[in-house]
C-alpha positions in Angstrom: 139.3 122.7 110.0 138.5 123.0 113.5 135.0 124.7 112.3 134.3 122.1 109.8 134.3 119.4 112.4 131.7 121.1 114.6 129.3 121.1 111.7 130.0 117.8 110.5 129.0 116.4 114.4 126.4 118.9 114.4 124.9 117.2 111.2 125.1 113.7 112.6 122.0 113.7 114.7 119.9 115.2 111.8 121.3 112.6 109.4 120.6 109.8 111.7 117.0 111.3 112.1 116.3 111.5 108.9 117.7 108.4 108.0 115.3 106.4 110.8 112.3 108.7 109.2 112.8 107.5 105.9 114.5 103.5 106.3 113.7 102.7 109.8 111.9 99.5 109.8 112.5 98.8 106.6 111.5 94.9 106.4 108.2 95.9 107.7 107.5 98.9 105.4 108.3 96.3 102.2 106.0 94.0 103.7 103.5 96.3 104.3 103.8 97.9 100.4 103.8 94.3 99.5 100.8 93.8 101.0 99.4 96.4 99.5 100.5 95.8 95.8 98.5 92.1 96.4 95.7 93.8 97.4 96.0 96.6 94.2 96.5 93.8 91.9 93.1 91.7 93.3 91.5 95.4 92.7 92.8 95.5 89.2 91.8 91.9 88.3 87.9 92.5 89.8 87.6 95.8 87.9 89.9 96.5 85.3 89.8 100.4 84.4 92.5 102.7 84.2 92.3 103.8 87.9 93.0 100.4 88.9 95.5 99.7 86.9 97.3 103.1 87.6 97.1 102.3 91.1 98.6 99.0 91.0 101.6 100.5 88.9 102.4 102.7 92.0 101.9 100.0 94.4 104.5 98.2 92.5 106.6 101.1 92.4 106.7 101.4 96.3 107.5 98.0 96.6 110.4 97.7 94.4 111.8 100.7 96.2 111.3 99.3 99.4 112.1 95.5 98.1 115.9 97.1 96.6 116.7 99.7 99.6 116.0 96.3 101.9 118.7 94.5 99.5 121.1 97.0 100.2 121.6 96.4 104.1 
């Protein structure tokens, strides 16, 4: 049990590291893909292709990932 413990602390810092990587910031990072997924869709209106449109689906992919992990905390 004693050896379990050790990892599990040893883990922490990695966790927490990773965890600021990926989520740290996060109101910033939605506005910023927010942002973004205006200026895709001003793209797609002024030249509607394919490109622009797939573009704009991924913007708006980003930001409701970003939009529902910032709902969560």
């Amino acid at each position: 049990m004693h050896m379990f413990h050790k990892k599990l602390k040893a883990l922490k810092p990695l966790l927490r590291a990773l965890n600021r990587e990926r989520y740290g910031d996060i109101t910033r990072r939605t506005q910023v893909a927010f942002q973004v997924l205006c200026e895709r869709q001003r793209q797609a209106l002024l030249n509607p292709c394919t490109e622009t449109f797939e573009a704009e689906a991924a913007a708006a992919s980003e930001w409701n990932h970003y939009a529902e992990v910032e709902e969560h905390f």
